[in-house]
RODOGU-852958 format. One record per atom (N, C-alpha, C): z, x, y; residue in three letters. Coordinates in steps of 0.1 Angstrom, whole numbers, padded with zeros to 4 digits, always signed. Each point is the difference from the previous one (the first is absolute). Example, Ala and Ser with C-alpha at 12.3 -4.5 7.8 and 13.67 -1.06 7.14 Angstrom:
// RODOGU-852958
+0078+0132-0057ALA +0000-0009+0012ALA +0000+0009+0012ALA -0007-0004+0011SER +0000+0009+0011SER +0008-0008+0011SER 
END
This chain:
// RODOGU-852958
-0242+0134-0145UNK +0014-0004+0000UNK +0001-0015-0005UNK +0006-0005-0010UNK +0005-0011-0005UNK +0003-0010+0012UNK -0003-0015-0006UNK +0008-0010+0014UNK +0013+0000-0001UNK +0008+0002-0009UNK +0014+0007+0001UNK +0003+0003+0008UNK -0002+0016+0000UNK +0002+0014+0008UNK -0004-0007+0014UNK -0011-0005+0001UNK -0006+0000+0017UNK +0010-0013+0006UNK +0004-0009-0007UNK +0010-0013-0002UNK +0016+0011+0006UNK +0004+0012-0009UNK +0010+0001+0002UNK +0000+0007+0014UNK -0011+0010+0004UNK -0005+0004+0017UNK +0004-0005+0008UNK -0010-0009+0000UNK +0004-0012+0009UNK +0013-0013+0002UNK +0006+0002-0008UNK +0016-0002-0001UNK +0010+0008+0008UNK -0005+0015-0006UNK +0004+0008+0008UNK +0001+0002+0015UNK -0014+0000+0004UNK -0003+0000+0017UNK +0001-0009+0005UNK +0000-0014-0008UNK +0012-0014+0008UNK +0009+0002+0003UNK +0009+0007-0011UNK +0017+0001+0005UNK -0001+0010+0014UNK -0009+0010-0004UNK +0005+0012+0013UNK -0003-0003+0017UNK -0014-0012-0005UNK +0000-0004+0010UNK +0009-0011+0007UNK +0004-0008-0010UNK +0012-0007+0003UNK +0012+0004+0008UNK +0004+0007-0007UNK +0011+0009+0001UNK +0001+0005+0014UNK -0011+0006+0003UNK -0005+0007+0020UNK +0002-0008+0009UNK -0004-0012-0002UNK +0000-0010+0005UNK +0012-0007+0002UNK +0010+0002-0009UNK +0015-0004+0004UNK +0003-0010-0009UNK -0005-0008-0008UNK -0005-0007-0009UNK +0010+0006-0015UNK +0003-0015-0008UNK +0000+0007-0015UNK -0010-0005-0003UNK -0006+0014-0010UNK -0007+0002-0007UNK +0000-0015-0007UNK -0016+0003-0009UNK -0003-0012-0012UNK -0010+0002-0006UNK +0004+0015-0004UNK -0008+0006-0007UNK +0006+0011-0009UNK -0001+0011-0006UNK +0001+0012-0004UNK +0006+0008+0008UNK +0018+0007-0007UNK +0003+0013+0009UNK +0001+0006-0010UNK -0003+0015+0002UNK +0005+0012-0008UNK +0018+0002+0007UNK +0006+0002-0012UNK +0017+0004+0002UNK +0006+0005-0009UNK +0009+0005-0002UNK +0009+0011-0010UNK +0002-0011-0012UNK -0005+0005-0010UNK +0004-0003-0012UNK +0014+0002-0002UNK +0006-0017-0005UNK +0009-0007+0001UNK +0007-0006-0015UNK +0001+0009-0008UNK +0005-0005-0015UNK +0008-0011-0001UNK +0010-0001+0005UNK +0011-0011+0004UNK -0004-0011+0005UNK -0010+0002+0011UNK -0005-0018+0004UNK -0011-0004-0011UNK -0009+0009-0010UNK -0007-0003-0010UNK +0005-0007-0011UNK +0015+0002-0004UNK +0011-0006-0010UNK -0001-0013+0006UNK +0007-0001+0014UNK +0003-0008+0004UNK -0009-0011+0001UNK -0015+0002+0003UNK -0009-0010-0002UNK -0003+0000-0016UNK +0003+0007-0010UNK +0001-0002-0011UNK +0013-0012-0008UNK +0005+0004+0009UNK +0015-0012-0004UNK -0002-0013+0006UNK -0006+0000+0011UNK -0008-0014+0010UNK -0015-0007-0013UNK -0001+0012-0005UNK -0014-0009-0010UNK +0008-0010-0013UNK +0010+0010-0005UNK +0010-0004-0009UNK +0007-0012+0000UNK +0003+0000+0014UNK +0006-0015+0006UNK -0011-0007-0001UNK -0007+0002+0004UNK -0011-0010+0006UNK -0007-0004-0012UNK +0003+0008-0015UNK -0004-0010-0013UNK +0011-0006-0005UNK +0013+0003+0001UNK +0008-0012-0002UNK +0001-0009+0009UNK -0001-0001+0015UNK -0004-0013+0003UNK -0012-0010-0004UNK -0010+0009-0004UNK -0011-0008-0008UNK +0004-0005-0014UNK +0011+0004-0008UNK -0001-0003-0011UNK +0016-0016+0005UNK +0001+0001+0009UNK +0017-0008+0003UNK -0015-0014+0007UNK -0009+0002+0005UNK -0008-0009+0010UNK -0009-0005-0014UNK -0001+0004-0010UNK -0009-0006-0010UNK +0011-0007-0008UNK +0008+0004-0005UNK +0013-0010-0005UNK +0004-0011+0004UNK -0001-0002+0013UNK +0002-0007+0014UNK -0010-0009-0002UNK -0010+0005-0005UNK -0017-0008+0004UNK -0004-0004+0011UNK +0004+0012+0010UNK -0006+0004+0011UNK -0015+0010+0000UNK -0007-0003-0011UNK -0007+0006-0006UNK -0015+0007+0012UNK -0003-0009+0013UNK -0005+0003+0008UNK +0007+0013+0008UNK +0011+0002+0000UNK +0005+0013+0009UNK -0003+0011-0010UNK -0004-0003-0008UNK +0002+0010-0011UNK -0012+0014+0005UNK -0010-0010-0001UNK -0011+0011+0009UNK +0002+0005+0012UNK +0013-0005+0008UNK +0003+0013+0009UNK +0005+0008-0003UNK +0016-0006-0009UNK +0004+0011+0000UNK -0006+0016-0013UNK -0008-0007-0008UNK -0006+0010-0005UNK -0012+0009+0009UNK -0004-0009+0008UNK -0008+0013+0014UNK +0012+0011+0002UNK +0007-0003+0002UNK +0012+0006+0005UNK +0008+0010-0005UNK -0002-0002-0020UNK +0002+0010-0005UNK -0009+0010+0001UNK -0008-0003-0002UNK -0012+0013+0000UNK -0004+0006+0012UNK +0007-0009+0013UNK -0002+0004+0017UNK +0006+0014+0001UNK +0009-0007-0004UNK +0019+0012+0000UNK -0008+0012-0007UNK -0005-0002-0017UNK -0004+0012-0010UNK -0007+0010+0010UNK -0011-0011+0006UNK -0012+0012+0011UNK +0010+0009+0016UNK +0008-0011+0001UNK +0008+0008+0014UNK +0008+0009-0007UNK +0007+0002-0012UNK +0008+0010-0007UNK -0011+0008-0003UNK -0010+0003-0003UNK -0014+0006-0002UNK -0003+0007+0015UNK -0004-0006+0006UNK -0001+0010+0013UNK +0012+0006+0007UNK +0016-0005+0001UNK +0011+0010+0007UNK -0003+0014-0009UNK -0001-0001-0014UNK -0001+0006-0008UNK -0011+0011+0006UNK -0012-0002+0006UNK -0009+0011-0001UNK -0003+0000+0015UNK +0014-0004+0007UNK +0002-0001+0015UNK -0011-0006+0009UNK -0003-0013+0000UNK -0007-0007+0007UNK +0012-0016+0001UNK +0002-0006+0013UNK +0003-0009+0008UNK -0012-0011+0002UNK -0001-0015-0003UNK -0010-0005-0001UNK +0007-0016+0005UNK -0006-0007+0010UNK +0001-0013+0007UNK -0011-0008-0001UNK -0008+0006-0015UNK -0013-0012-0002UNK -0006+0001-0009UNK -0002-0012-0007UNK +0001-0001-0016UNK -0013+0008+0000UNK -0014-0006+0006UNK -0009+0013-0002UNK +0000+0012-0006UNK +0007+0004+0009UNK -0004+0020+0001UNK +0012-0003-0009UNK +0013-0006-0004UNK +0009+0008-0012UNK -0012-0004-0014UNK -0005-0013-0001UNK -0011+0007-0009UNK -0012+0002+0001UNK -0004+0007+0008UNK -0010+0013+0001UNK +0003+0014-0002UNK +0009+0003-0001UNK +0011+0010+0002UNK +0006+0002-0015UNK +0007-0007-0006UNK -0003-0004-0017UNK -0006+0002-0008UNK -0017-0003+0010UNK -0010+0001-0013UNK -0004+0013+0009UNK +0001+0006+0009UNK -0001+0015-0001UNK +0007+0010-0008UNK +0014-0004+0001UNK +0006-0001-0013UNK -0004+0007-0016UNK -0003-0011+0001UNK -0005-0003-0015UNK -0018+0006-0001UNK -0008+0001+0009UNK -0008+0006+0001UNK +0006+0016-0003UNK +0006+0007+0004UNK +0004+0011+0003UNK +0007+0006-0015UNK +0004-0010-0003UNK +0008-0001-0013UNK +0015+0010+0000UNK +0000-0008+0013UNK +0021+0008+0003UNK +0008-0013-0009UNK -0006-0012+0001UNK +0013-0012-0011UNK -0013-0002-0012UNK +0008-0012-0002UNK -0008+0001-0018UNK +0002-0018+0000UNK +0000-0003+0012UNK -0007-0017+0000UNK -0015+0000-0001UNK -0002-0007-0007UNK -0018+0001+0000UNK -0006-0005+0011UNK -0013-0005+0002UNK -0008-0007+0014UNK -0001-0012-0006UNK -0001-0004-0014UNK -0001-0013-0008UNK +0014-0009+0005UNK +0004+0004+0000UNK +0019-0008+0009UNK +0001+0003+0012UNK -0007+0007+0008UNK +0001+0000+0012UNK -0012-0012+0008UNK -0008-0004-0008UNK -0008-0006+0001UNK +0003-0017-0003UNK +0010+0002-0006UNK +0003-0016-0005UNK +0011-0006+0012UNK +0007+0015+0006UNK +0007-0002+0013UNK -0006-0006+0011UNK -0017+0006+0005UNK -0002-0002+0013UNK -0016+0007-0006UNK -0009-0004+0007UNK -0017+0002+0000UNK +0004+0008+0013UNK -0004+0014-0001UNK -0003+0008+0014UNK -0012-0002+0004UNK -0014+0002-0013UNK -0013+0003+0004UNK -0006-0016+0003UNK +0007-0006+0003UNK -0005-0019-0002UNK -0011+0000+0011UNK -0013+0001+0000UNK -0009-0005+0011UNK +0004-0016+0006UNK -0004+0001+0008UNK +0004-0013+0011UNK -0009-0012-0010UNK -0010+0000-0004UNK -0008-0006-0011UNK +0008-0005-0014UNK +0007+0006+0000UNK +0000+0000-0017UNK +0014-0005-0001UNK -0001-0013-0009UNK +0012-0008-0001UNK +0014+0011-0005UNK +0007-0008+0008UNK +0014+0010-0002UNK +0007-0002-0017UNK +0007+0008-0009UNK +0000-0001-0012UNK +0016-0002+0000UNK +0003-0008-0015UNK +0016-0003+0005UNK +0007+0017-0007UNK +0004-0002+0015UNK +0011+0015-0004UNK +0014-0004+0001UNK +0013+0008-0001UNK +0011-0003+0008UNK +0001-0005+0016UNK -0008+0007+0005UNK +0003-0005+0017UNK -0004-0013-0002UNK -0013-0004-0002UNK -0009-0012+0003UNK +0010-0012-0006UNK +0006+0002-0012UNK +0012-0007-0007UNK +0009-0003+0006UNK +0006+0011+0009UNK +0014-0003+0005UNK -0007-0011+0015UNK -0004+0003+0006UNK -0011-0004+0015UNK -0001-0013-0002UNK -0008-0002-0016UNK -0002-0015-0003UNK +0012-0010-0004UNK +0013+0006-0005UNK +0009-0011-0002UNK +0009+0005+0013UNK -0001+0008+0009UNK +0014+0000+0011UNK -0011-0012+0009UNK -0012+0001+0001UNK -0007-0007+0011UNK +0000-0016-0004UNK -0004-0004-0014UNK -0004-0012-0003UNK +0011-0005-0006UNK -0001-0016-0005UNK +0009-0010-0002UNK +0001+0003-0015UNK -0003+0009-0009UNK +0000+0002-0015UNK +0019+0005-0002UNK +0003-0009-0010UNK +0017+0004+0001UNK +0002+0006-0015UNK -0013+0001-0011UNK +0002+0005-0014UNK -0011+0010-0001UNK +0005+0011-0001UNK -0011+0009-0006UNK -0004+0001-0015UNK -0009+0003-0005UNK -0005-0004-0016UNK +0006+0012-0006UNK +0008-0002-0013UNK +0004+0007-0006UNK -0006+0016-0006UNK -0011-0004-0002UNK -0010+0011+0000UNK +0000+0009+0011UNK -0003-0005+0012UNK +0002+0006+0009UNK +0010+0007+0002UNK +0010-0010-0002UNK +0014+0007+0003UNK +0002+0015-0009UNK +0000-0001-0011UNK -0003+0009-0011UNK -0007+0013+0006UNK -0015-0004-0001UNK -0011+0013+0006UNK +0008+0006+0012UNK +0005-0003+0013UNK +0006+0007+0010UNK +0014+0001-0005UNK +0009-0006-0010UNK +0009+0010-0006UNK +0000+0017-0004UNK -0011-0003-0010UNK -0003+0009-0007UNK -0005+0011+0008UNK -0008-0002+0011UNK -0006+0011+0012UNK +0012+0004+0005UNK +0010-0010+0002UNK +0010+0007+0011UNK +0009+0013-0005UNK -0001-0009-0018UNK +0007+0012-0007UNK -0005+0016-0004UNK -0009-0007+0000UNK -0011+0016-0004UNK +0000+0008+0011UNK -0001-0007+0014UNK +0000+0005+0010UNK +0015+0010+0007UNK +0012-0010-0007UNK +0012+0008+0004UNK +0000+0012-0011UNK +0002-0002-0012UNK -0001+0010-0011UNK -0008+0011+0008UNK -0011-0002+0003UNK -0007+0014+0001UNK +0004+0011+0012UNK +0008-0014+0013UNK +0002+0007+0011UNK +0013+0010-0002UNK +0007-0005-0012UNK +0016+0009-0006UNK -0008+0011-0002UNK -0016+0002-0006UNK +0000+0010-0005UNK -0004+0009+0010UNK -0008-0004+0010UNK -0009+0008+0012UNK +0013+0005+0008UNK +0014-0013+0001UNK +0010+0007+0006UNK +0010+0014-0005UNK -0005+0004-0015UNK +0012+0006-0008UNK -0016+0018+0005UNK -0006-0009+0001UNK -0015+0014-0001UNK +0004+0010+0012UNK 
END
């Protein structure tokens, strides 16, 4: 079994055990596929690139890497209502993704899921700049300009990334 798959398990048996416990979940629930709240987190990614494009005009250029987490956050939570899974942790929604895409139910590759977030990252092995590590590093630190380049490269992911989710949502 893939670290995905055993990734999204264990997501799984967090929530349920959560859940027994009286507890919300913060993990993975299975739930009725939900077309309407999938739009809806599809129109939340939509926003969430024109506030990136109003915050870079602005030359608030540091928020920019959140709110572009944010588009592609929304893309993956419209991605699972869609194939009925509930998710309270960035983890397992991408582990869950790249089972996904393992499985080959959407048509995001692992090469962009990868620039998102390192699942297989040994505790050893320096962390690589993805979107998370991006957004982490200017909400935490005193950096108020993100490099245009940068800015650019997680444009262009965010876009690729909504584009494809229109199409996994129309599938």
């Amino acid at each position: 079994m893939s670290h995905a798959k055993n990734k999204v398990n264990w997501c799984l048996n967090k929530a349920k055990k959560e859940l027994r416990e009286g507890k919300q979940h913060r993990g993975l629930v299975k739930v009725e596929v939900d077309l309407e709240k999938a739009r809806e987190h599809l129109a939340k990614a939509e926003h969430n690139l024109k506030v990136t494009f109003y915050l870079q005009k602005g030359g608030f250029t540091d928020w920019c890497s959140s709110s572009l987490f944010y588009v592609i956050y929304h893309c993956f939570l419209a991605i699972l209502v869609k194939y009925g899974y509930e998710t309270r942790n960035q983890e397992c929604t991408f582990a869950l993704i790249a089972s996904l895409i393992e499985d080959k139910k959407i048509t995001l590759i692992q090469e962009d899921l990868e620039k998102v977030s390192m699942l297989n990252l040994k505790e050893t092995q320096e962390s690589p700049d993805t979107v998370v590590s991006i957004r982490e590093d200017y909400q935490y630190s005193t950096k108020v300009s993100l490099e245009n380049k940068e800015y650019q490269e997680l444009l262009q992911l965010a876009k690729r990334i909504l584009d494809k989710t229109k199409v996994a949502l129309e599938m």
